[in-house]
C-alpha positions in Angstrom: -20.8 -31.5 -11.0 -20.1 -28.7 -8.1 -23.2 -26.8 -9.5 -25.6 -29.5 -9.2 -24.2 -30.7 -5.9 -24.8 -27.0 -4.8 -28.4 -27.2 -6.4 -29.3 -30.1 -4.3 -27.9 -29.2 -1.1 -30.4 -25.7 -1.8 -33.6 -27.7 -2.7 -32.7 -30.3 0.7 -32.1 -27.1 3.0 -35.9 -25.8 1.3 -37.7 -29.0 2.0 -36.9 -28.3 5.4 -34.3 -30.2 6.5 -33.8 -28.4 9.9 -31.8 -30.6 12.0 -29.7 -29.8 9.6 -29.5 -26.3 9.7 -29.4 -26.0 13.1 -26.2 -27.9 13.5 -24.4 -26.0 10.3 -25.2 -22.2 12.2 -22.8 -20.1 12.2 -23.5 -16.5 13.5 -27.0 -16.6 13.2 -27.3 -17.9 9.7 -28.0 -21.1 7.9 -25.7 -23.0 5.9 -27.0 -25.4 3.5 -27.1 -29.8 4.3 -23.8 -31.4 4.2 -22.9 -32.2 0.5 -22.6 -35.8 1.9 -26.4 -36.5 1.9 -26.7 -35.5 -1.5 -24.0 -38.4 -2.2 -26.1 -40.6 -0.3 -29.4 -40.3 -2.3 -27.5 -40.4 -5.3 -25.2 -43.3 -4.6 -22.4 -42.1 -6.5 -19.1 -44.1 -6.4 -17.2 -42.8 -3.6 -14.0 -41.8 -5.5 -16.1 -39.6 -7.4 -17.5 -38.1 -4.3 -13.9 -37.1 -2.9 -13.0 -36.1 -5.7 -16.0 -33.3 -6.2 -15.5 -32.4 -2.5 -12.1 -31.3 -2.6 -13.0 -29.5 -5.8 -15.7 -27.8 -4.4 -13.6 -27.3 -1.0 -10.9 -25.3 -3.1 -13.6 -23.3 -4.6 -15.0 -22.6 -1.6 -12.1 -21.3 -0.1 -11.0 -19.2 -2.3 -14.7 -17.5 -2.8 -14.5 -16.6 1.1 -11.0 -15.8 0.7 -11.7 -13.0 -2.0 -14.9 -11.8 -0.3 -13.4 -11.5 3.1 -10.6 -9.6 1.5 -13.1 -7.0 -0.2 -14.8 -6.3 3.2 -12.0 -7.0 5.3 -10.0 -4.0 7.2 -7.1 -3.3 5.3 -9.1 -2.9 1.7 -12.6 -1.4 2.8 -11.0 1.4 4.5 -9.6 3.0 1.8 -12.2 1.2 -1.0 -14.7 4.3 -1.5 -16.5 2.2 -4.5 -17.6 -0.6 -2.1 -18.0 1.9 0.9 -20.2 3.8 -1.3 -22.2 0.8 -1.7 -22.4 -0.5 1.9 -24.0 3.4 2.5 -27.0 2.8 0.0 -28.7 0.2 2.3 -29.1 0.8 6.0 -28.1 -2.3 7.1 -25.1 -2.1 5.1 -25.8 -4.9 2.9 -23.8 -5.0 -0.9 -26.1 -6.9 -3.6 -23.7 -9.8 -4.7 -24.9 -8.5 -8.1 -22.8 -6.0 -7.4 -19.9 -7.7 -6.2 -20.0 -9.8 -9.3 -18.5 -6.8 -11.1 -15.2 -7.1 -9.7 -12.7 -9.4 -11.6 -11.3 -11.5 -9.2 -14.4 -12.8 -7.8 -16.1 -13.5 -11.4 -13.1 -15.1 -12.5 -13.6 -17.8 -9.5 -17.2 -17.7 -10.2 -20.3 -16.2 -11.6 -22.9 -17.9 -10.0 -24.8 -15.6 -6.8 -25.9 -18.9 -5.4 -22.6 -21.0 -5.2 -20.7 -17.5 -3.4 -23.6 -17.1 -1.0 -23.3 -21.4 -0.2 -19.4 -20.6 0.2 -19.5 -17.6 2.2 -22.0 -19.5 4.9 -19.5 -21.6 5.7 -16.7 -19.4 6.8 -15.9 -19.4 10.2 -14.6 -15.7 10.3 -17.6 -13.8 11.6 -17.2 -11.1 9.3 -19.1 -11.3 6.3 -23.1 -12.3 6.6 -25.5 -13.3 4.1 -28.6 -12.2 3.7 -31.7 -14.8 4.2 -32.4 -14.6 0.7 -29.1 -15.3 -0.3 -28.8 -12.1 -2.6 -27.0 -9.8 -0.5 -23.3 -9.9 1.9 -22.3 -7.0 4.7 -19.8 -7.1 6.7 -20.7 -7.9 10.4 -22.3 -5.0 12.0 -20.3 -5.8 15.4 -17.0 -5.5 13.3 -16.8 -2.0 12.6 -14.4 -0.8 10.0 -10.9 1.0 11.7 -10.4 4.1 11.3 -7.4 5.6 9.6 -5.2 7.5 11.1 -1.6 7.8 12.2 -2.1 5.5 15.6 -3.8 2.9 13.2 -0.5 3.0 10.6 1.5 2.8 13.2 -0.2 -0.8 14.4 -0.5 -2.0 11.1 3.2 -1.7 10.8 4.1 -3.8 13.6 2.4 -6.3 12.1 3.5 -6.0 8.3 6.7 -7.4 7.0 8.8 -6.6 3.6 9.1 -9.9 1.3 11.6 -9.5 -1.9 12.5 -12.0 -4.4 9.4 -13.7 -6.2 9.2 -13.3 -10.2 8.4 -9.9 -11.7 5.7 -11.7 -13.3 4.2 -13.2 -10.6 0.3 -12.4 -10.4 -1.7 -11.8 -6.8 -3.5 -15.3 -7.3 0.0 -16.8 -7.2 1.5 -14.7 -3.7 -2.2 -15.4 -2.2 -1.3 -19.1 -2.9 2.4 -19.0 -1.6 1.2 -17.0 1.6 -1.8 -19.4 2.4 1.1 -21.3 4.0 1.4 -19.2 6.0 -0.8 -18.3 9.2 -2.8 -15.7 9.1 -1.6 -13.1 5.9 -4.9 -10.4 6.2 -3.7 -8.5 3.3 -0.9 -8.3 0.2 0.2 -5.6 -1.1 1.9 -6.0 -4.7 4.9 -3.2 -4.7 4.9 -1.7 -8.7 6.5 1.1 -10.3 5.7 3.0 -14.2 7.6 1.4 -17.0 8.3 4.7 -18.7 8.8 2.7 -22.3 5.5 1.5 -21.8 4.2 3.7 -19.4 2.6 0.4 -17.1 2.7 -0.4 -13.8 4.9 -3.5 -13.2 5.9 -5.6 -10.4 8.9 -5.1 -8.7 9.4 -8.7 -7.1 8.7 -6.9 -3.4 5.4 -6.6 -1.6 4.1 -5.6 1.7 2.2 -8.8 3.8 0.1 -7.5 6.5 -0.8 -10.6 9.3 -3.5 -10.6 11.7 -1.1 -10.6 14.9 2.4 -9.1 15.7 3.3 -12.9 16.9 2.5 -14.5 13.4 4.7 -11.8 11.5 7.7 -12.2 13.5 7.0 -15.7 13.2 7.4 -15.4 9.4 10.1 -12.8 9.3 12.7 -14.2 11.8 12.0 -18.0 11.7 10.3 -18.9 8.8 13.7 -18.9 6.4 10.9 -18.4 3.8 12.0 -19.3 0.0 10.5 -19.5 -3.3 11.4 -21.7 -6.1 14.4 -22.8 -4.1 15.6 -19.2 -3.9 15.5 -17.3 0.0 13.4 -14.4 0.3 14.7 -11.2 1.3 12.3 -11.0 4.8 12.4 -7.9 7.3 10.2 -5.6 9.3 8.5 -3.2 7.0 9.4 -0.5 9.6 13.2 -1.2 9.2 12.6 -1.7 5.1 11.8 2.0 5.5 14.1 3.2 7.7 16.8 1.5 5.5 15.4 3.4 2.9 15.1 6.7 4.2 18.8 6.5 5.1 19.6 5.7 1.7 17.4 8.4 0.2 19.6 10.5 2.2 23.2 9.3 1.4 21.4 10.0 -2.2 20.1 13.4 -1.7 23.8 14.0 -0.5 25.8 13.5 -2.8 23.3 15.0 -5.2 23.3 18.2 -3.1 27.3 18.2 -3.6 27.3 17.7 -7.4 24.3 20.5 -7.5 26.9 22.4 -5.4 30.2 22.1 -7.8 27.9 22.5 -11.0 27.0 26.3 -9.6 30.3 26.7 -7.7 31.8 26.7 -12.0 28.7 29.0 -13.0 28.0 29.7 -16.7 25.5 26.7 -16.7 21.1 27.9 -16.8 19.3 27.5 -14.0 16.4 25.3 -14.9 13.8 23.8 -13.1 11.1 21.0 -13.1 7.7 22.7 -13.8 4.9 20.8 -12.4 6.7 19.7 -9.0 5.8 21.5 -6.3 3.2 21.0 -3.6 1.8 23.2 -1.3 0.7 22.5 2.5 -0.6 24.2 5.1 -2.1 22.7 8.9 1.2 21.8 10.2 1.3 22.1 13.9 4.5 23.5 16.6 6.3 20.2 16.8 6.1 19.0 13.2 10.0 19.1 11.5 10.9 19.2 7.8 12.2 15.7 8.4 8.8 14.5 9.5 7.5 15.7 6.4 9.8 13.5 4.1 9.5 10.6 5.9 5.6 11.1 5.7 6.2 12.1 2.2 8.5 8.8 1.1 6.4 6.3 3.1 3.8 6.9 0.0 6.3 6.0 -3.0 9.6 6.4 -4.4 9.3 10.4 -4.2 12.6 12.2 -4.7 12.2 15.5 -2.7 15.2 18.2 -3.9 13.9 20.6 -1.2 11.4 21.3 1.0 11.0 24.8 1.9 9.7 24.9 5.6 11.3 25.3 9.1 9.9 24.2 12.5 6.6 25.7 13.9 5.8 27.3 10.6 2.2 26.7 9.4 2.5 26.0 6.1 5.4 25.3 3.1 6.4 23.2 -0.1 7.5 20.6 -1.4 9.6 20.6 -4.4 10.3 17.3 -6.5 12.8 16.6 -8.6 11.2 15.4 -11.8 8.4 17.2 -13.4 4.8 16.6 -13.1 5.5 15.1 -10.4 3.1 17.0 -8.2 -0.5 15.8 -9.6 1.0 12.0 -9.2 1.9 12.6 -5.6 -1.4 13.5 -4.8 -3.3 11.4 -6.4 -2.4 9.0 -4.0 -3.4 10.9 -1.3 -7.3 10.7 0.2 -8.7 14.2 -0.1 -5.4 15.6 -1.0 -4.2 15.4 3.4 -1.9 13.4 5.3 -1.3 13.0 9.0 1.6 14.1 10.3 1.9 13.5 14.1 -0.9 14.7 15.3 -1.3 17.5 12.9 -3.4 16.6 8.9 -2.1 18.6 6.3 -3.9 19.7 3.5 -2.4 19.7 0.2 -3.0 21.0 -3.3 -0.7 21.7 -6.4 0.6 25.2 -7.3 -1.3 26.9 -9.7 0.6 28.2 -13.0 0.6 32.0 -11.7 2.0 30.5 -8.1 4.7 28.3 -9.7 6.0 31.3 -12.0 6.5 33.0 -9.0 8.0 30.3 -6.6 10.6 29.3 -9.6 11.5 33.1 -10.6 12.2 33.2 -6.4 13.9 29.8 -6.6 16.0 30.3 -9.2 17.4 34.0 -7.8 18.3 32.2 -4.6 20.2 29.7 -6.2 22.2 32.5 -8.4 22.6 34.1 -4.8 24.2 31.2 -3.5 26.3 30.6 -6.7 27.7 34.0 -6.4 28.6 33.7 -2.8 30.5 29.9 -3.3 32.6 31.7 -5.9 33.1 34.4 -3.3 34.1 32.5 -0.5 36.1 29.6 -2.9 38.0 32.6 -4.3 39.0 33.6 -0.4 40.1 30.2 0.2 42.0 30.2 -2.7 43.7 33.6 -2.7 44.0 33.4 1.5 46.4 29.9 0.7 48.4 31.8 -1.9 49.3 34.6 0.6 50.3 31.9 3.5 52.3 30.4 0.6 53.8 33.3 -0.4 54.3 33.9 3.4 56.6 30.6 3.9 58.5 31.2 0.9 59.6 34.7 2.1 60.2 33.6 5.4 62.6 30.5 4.0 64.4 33.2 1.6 65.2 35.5 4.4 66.5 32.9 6.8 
């Protein structure tokens, strides 16, 4: 019944029902006659009528809701597939043939004509449709944001941490429990590798981006948001990752100590991750080793067992803990850089000659430094047993 109600309101909007068209404008484009004249000629029974238009509402909705999510700010600027696309035509317009690739979109539906229909009646301003009704672009007065560290940095004032939904939750089901919410501009689903089955899963955590700083702290420190009866764990994203950093720290501590008494006893091989370290080079004066694990962690659950660069150096590495690690870091890099302060660094793996080397250096400094705890724990040791000695002499004489 929605497709034939859509039909109609087509062939009415081609006979040239103009008064119409010029009261459903929006932006310059033409939406089609209300569905309620089509109900009219038809004289269907009324309850059957609502019924279809709330149908047909949903759908509508959530065919603007995906489409605006495609070409809105948060997704196009990193999406180089529908980027890619937008360049072919010098107007920037994306056949919907083409958008009718992607999954989400097909599963709502397949038809060109009922996406175009829904997409004329968004009130957003940000995607158009062509006069044919073949084609969308984003609005060429809404330019995409460029990426860069200023741009992170305002995205995060505005994005809060959310933990506690079901690991098998799906993004159709967060979309729906966020729509509750005003205005959520983008979701991000937090996953990590299931190493027995080597698939990304959810971890019951995203990211939720709004469209102002006021309706994120609405949400984070007034909303009391639940699910399923259960509170949500709900804070800034910025102190989510401070929290974490600090506890990546208290980590890398005590891991450092352990590391420490393991050499300290000697006799056990030094052996270490192949695979793991990245070089980089572009850092600029004021950039610290600090800044680059914070950079470093912001992108996943990285553990970093050193990183082998001081202040006002040019260039360094990173060494990871697990192996293989490397190539997986930078994959989720774009063109292998990031931004640190004002300074991008370029990255690339270590090549198998340039890792022999870096490990055989590695590994001697780590025998160096075992050698000199038992030194200077031997010291200690024998340095107590002369004071000792000392006392007891001392006692025995008086």
């Amino acid at each position: 019944m929605a497709e034939e109600v859509e039909k109609s309101a087509e062939e009415i909007t081609k006979n040239g029902e103009k008064a119409d068209e010029e009261e459903n404008t929006t932006n310059g484009t033409s939406k089609p006659a209300a569905v309620l004249v089509v109900a009219e000629e038809e004289n269907e029974d009324p309850k059957e009528v609502t019924d279809n238009l709330v149908e047909i509402g949903k759908l509508d909705k959530n065919i603007i809701r995906q489409v605006e999510y495609y070409f809105g700010d948060n997704n196009l600027s990193r999406d180089k597939f529908l980027i890619d696309q937008i360049s072919k035509d010098e107007e920037g317009w994306v056949p919907l043939s083409v958008l009718l690739t992607f999954k989400r979109l097909t599963a709502l539906s397949k038809d060109p004509v009922v996406i175009a229909n829904a997409m004329m009646k968004s009130d957003e301003g940000l995607v158009e449709v062509s006069e044919d009704k073949t084609q969308l672009r984003r609005h060429p007065e809404r330019p995409i944001p460029e990426r860069n560290e200023e741009r992170r940095k305002e995205l995060m004032t505005r994005t809060a941490y959310v933990k506690g939904f079901p690991v098998d939750s799906d993004m159709n089901t967060l979309i729906d429990y966020f729509n509750a919410y005003e205005k959520v501009a983008h979701i991000y689903m937090r996953k990590y590798v299931d190493k027995p089955t080597k698939q990304y899963k959810f971890k019951g955590s995203v990211f939720v981006t709004f469209e102002t700083k006021e309706q994120a702290e609405n949400f984070i420190e007034k909303a009391e948001a639940t699910y399923n009866n259960n509170k949500l764990i709900c804070k800034w994203q910025e102190k989510y990752l401070a929290d974490k950093r600090e506890e990546h720290k208290a980590k890398n501590k005590k891991k450092e100590k352990k590391a420490m008494e393991k050499e300290e006893k000697g006799g056990e091989k030094i052996v270490l991750p192949k695979g793991a370290i990245v070089y980089f080079e572009g850092a600029s004066e004021d950039v610290t080793r600090e800044d680059i694990r914070e950079a470093v962690e912001k992108l996943g659950d990285w553990e970093i067992a050193y990183i082998e660069f001081s202040k006002g150096e040019k260039s360094g590495n990173i060494r990871f803990s697990g192996e293989g690690i490397a190539e997986k870091f930078l994959e989720k890099l774009e063109d292998k850089k990031i931004k640190i302060k004002d300074a991008e660094l370029e990255l690339r793996a270590l090549s198998e000659d340039e890792e022999k080397i870096y490990l055989a250096k590695a590994v001697e400094a780590m025998k160096n430094r075992r050698q000199l705890n038992q030194k200077n724990r031997k010291r200690r040791s024998g340095g107590h047993h002369d004071r000792n000695d000392e006392k007891k002499q001392k006692k025995t004489n008086e």
